[in-house]
N, C-alpha and C positions, 0 to 999 in steps of 0.2 A: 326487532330493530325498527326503529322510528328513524323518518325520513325529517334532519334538521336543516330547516328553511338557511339559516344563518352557510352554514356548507354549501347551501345548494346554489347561493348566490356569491358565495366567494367563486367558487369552479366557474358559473357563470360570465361573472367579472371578470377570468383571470389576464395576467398583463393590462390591464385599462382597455385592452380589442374586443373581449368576449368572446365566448363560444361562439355567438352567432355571426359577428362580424370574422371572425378569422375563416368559419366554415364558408360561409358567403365567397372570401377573397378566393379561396382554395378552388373552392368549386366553379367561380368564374373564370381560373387563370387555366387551369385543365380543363374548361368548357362542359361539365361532369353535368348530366341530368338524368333524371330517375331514377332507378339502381344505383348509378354511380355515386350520384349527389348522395345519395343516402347512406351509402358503405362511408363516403368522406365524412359525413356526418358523423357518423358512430365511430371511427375511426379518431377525429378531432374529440369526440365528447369522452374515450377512453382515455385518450390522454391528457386532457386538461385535469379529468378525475384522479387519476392516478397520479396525478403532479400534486395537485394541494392534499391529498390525501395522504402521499409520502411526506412531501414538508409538513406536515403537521403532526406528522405521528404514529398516525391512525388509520393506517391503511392496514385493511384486511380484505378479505376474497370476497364477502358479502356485501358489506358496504361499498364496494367499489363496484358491484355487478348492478344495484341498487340505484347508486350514485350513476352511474354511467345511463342505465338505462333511461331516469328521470331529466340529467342533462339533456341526452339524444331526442327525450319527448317536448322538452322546450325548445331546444333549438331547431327542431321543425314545425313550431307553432301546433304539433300535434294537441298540446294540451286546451289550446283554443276550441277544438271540436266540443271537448267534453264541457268545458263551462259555457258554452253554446247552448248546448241541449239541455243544462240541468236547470 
């Protein structure tokens, strides 16, 4: 299974907030840092996945474990490290 850019920035986008400004909001308003910030992370990138992935169709166990996981890597700038060092 191939990771489709066009998916990965709809889920990204979703509602006009994005993943990353909704998790930011979350995380500020529960005061969440470390561990926690990061469970609400993964927890927001689950679900935003599994929302455009059910309206569209196309949800299944894989892609959405996929999906989620790639969300959660952007919306902690995780994936910054790696185009860093390459």
């Amino acid at each position: 299974m191939t990771i489709d850019p066009a998916v990965l920035a709809a889920i990204m986008g979703i509602a006009g907030i994005g993943v990353v400004g909704l998790t930011e909001m979350i995380k500020r308003f529960l005061k969440a840092v470390g561990v926690g910030a990061y469970i609400i992370s993964a927890a927001v990138s689950a679900v935003a996945t599994a929302f455009i992935l059910t309206t569209s169709g196309a949800f299944a166990v894989i892609p959405f474990i996929l999906y989620t996981l790639f969300v959660f890597l952007e919306a902690n700038g995780i994936y910054k490290v790696a185009k860093k060092t390459a």
